[in-house]
C-alpha positions in Angstrom: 83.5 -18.6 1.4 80.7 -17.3 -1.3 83.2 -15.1 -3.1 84.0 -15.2 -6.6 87.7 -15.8 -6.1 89.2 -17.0 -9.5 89.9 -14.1 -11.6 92.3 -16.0 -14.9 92.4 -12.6 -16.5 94.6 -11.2 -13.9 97.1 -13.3 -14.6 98.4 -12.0 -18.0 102.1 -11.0 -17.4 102.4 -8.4 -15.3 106.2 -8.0 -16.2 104.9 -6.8 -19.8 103.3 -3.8 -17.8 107.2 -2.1 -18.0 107.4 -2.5 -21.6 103.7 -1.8 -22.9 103.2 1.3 -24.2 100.6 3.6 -22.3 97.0 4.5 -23.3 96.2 7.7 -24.6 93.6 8.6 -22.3 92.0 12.2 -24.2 90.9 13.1 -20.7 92.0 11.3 -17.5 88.5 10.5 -15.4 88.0 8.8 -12.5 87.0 5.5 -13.9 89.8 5.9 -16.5 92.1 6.0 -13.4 91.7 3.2 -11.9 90.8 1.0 -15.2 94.0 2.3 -16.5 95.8 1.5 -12.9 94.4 -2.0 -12.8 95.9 -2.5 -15.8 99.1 -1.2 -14.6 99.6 -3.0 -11.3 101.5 -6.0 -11.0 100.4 -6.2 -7.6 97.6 -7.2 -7.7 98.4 -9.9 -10.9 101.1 -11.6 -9.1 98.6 -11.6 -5.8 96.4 -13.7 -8.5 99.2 -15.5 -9.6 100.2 -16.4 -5.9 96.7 -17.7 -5.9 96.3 -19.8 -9.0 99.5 -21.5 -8.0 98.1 -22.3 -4.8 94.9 -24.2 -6.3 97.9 -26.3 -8.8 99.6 -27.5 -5.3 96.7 -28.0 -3.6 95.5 -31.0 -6.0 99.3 -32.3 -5.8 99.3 -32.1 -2.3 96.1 -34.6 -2.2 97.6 -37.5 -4.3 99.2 -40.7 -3.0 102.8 -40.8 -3.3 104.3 -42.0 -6.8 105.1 -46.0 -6.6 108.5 -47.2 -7.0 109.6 -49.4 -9.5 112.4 -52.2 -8.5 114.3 -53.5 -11.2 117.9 -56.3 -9.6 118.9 -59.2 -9.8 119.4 -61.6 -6.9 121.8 -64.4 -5.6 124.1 -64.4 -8.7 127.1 -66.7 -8.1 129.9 -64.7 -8.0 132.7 -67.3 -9.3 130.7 -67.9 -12.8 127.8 -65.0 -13.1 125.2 -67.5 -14.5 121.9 -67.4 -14.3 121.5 -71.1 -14.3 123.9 -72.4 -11.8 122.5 -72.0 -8.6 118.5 -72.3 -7.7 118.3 -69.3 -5.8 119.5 -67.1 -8.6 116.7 -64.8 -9.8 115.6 -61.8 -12.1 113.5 -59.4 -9.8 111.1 -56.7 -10.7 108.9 -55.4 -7.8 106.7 -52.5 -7.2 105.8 -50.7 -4.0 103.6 -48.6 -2.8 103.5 -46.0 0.2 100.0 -45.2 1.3 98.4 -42.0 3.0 99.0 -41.8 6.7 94.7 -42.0 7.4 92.8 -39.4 5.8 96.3 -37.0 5.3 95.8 -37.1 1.3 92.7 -35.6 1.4 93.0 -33.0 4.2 95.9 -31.8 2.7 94.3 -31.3 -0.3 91.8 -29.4 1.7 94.4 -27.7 3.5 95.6 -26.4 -0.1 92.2 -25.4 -1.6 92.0 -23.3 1.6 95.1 -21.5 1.0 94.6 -21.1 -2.4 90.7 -19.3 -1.6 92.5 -17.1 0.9 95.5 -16.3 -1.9 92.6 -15.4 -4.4 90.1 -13.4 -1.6 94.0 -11.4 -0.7 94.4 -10.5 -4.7 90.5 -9.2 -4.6 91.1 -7.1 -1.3 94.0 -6.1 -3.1 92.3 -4.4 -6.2 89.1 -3.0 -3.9 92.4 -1.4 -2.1 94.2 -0.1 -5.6 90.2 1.4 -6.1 90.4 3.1 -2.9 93.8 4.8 -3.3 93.5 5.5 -6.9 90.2 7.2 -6.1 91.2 9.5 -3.7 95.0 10.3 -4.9 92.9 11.2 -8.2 90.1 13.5 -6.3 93.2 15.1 -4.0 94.2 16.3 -7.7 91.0 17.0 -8.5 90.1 19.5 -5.6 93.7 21.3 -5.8 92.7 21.7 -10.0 89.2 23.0 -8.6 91.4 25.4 -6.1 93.2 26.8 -8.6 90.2 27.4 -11.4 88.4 29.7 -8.0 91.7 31.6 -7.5 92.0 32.0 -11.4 88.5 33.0 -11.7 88.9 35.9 -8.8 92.0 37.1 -10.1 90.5 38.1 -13.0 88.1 39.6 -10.5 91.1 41.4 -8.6 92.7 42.7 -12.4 89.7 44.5 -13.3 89.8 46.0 -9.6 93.5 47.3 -10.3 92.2 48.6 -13.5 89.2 50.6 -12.2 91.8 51.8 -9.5 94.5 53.0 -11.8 91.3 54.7 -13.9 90.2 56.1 -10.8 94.0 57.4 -9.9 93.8 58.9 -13.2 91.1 61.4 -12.5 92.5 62.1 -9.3 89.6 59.9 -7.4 91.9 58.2 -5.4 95.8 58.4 -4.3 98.4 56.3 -5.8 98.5 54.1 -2.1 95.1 52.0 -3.1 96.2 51.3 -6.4 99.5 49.9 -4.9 97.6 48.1 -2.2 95.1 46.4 -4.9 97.9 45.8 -7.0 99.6 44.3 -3.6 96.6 42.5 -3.4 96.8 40.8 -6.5 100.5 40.1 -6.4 99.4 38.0 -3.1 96.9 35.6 -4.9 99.3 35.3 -7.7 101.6 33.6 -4.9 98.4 31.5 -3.7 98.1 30.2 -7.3 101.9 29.3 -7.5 101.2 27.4 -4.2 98.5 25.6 -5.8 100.6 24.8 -8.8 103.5 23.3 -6.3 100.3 21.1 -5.0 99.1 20.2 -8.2 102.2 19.1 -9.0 102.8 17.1 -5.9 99.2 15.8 -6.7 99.9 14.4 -10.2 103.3 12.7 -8.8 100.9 10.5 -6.0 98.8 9.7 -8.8 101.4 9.0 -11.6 102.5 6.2 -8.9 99.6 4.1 -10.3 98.6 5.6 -14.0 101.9 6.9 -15.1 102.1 9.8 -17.2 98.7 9.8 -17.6 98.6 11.8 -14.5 100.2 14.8 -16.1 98.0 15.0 -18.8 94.7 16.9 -19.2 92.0 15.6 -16.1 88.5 15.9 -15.6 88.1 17.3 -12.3 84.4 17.0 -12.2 82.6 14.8 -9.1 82.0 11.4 -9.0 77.5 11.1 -8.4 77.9 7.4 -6.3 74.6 7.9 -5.7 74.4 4.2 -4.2 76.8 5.2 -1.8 75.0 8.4 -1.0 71.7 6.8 -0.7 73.1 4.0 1.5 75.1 6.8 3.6 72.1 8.9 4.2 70.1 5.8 6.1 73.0 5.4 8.2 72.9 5.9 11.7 75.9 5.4 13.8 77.2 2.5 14.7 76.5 0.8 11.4 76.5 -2.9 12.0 79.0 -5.3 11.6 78.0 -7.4 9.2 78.5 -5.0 6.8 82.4 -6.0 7.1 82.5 -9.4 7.5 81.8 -10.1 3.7 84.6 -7.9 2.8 87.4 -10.1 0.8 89.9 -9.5 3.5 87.8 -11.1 5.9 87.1 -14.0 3.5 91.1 -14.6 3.1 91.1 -14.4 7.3 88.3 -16.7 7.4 90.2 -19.5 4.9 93.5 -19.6 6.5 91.4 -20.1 9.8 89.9 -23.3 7.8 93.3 -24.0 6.4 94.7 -24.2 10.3 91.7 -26.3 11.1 92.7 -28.6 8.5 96.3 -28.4 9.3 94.9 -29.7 12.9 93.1 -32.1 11.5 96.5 -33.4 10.2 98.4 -33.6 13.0 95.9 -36.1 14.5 96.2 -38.1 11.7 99.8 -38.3 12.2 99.2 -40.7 15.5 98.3 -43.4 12.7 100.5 -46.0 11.3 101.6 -45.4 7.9 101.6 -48.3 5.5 103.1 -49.6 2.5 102.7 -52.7 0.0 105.6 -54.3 -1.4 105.4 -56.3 -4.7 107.7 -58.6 -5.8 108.3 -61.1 -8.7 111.7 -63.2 -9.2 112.2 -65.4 -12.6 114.6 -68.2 -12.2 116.1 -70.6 -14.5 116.4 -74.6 -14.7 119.5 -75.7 -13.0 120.5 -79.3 -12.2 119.2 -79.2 -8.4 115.9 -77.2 -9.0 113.0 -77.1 -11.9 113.3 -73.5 -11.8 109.6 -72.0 -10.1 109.2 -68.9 -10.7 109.0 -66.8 -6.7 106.0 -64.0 -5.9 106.1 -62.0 -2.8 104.1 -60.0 -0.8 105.2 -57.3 1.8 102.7 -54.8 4.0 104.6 -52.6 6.2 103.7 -50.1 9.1 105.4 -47.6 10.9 104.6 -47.7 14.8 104.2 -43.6 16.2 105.0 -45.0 19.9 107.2 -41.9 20.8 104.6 -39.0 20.6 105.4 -37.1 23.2 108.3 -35.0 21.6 106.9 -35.3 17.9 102.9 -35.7 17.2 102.1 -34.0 20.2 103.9 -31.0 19.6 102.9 -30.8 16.1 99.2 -31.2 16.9 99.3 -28.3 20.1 101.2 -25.8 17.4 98.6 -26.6 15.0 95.7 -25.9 18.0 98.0 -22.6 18.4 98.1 -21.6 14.9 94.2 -22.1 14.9 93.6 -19.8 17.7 96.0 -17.4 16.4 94.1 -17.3 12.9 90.9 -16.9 15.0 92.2 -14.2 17.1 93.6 -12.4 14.3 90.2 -13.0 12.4 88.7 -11.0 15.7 91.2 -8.5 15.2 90.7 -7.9 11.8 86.9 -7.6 11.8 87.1 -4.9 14.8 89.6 -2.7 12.8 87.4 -2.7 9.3 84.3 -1.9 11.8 86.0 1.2 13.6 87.5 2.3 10.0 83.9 2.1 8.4 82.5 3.8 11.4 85.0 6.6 11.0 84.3 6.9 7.3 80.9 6.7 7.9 80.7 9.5 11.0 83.4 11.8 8.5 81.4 12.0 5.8 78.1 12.6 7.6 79.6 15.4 9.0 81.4 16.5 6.0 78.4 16.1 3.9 76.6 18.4 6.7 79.1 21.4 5.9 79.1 21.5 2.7 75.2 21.7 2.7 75.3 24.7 5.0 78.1 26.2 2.3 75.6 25.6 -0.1 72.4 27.0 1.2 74.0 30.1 3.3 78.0 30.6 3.7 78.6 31.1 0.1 75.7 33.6 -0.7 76.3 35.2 2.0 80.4 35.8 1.8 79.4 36.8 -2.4 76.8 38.9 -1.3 78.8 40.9 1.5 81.7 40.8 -1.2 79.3 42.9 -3.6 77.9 45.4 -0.8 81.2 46.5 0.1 82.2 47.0 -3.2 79.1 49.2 -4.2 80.4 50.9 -1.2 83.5 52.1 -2.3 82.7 52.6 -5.6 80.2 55.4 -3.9 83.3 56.3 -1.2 81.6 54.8 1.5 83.6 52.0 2.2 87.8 51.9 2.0 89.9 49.5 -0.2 90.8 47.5 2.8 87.3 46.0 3.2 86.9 45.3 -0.1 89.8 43.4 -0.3 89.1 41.8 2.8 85.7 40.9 1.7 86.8 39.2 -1.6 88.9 37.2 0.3 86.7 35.9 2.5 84.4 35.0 -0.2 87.3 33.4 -2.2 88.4 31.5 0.8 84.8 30.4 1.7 84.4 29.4 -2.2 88.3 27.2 -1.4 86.7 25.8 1.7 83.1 24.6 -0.1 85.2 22.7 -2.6 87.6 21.2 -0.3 84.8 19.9 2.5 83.0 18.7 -1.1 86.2 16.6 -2.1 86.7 15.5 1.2 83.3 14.2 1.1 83.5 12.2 -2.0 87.3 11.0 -0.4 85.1 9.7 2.4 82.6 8.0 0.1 85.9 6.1 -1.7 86.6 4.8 1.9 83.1 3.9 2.5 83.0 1.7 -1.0 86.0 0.0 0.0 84.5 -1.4 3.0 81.3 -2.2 1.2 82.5 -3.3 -2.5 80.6 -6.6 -2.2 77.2 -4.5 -2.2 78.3 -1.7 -4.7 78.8 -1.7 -8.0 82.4 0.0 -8.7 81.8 0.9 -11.8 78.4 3.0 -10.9 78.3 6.7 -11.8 
């Protein structure tokens, strides 16, 4: 089907996996996640494994039968057991051979190559798949660490606001009810950061699925560029076409068991011929007093006769034409749920990528610089405690919702390589 299928190096022993001891990754990445995870996942291996086993039957499966060897003896008198006392008496060896029902050799062989592509296109849609989920159970980590490092970051922010308000109380500024209320302030995003912990957690457990306890080790939260994907994203206009799904590796394994039902149709009909078989014979006699002892060769051909179809070949051959259509139909299927998928990926990060822009250039600045004026305020006693704290907020929840429309972006992207991996380079920055 024009994929590279065969992959040998996926078939060291997965079972060793269990037992190996685990790299010390100094700093978990997201390329180290899912090298580390391929290396991890059995899955996949015994998907290849699956596949390679496949290919060993298929050139079995296209070989005549083995020829049998005959080995007796024939007419021995029973009231002296000699060789030499009657002429008919003989020593036989004889050989026959059964031979393929038409063309059923070779299309079977065919039939088993086609299996084995679609075995080996499954085991590649398979690790495109661990990609995917590795990439965005490890940027789902990432944004809840880049959650917590903003709450961190404006706590220290809300500390030196307690401070100046307990300095404040101490010149008799301000009464002891707004240092309680920016200490109650405080107390709050302590709670939001013990949330985010609880996530984080919860985030490295998803992950540790497919890297082990590299997950609960140091990460590097920092974004992935993919700047083929962006590029390719941004000349996108919705619908993108099909075709860019029907080179995906699940469609190849849809399209070879489609070839491998063709085949098997292809079988049936051959089952309509006779199936024949040559028979060998040789038989050594001895001298006896009525015969000179000639040696005998004989020669057998034999054919079965497939008269009563009507219950057996032709049933076999209309669920093979059903099996076809299914495969086809599920082909169909299968094309016109990658399609919608890709569109959605597609149409979520457009309009995720659109957000976070308008974060960027405006929301941000101006949530910071509202932040700042109302402080100024009530450091001059023009504006209460209330609206200070509510400002910082706002600016700390429109800092939480930049870096969560940003990760859900780059989740989008991981989607979008998925469904295009045979025109992107995985392993690009």
């Amino acid at each position: 089907m024009g994929i590279a299928l065969r992959a040998p190096g996926r078939l060291l022993p997965a079972l060793l996996i269990v037992s190996a001891a685990l790299p010390a990754w100094a700093q978990l990445n997201l390329e180290s996640a899912v090298q580390l995870a391929r290396q991890q996942d059995p899955h996949t291996a015994a998907a290849y494994a699956g596949a390679e086993a496949a290919a060993e039957t298929a050139v079995a499966e296209a070989q005549w039968a083995d020829p049998t060897l005959r080995l007796g003896i024939a007419n021995l008198p029973t009231d002296s057991f000699a060789f030499d006392d009657q002429a008919m008496t003989q020593k036989v060896v004889g050989i026959s051979q059964k031979l393929p029902r038409g063309d059923s050799a070779t299309l079977a062989g065919e039939r088993g190559a086609h299996t084995a592509e679609a075995g080996f296109a499954d085991a590649a849609a398979l690790d495109l798949a661990l990609e995917r989920d590795v990439g965005l159970a490890f940027l789902t980590l990432s944004e809840q660490l880049r959650v917590r490092a903003l709450l961190a970051e404006n706590r220290r922010w809300m500390q030196e606001l307690v401070g100046y308000n307990r300095a404040r109380l101490a010149s008799a500024q301000i009464q002891s009810q707004q240092l309680l209320q920016s200490q109650l302030a405080l107390a709050r995003l302590d709670d939001r950061i013990a949330e985010v912990d609880g996530e984080i957690n919860r985030a490295r457990g998803v992950l540790s699925r497919w890297v082990g306890a590299a997950a609960w080790g140091a990460v590097d939260a920092s974004e992935p560029a993919w700047r083929d994907t962006r590029d390719w994203l941004a000349a996108q206009v919705l619908p993108v076409p099909l075709t860019l799904v029907e080179q995906h590796p699940a469609v190849a394994a849809s399209n070879a068991r489609v070839a491998a039902e063709r085949a098997n149709v292809a079988l049936a009909r051959e089952a309509y011929k006779p199936q024949f078989g040559v028979d060998l014979s040789y038989g050594q006699r001895e001298r006896t007093p009525t015969s000179d002892g000639s040696d005998f060769a004989s020669v057998t051909i034999s054919f079965d006769l497939p008269l009563f179809r009507e219950n057996r070949q032709d049933r076999r051959l209309a669920a093979s034409r059903a099996r076809e259509s299914a495969g086809m139909l599920q082909r169909q299927n299968l094309l016109q749920q990658l399609h919608a998928e890709l569109n959605g990926a597609v149409a979520m990060a457009q309009n995720l990528d659109r957000r976070r822009n308008e974060y960027r250039t405006e929301l941000l600045a101006q949530a910071e610089a509202t932040a700042d004026a109302v402080l100024k305020g009530y450091a001059s006693n023009t504006a209460d405690l209330d609206a200070v704290i509510d400002a910082r907020m706002d600016a700390i929840e429109a800092q939480i919702s930049a870096a969560q429309l940003t990760y859900g972006y780059f989740r989008a992207l991981a989607r979008i390589r998925y469904f295009r991996a045979t025109s992107t380079d995985a392993n690009s920055k």
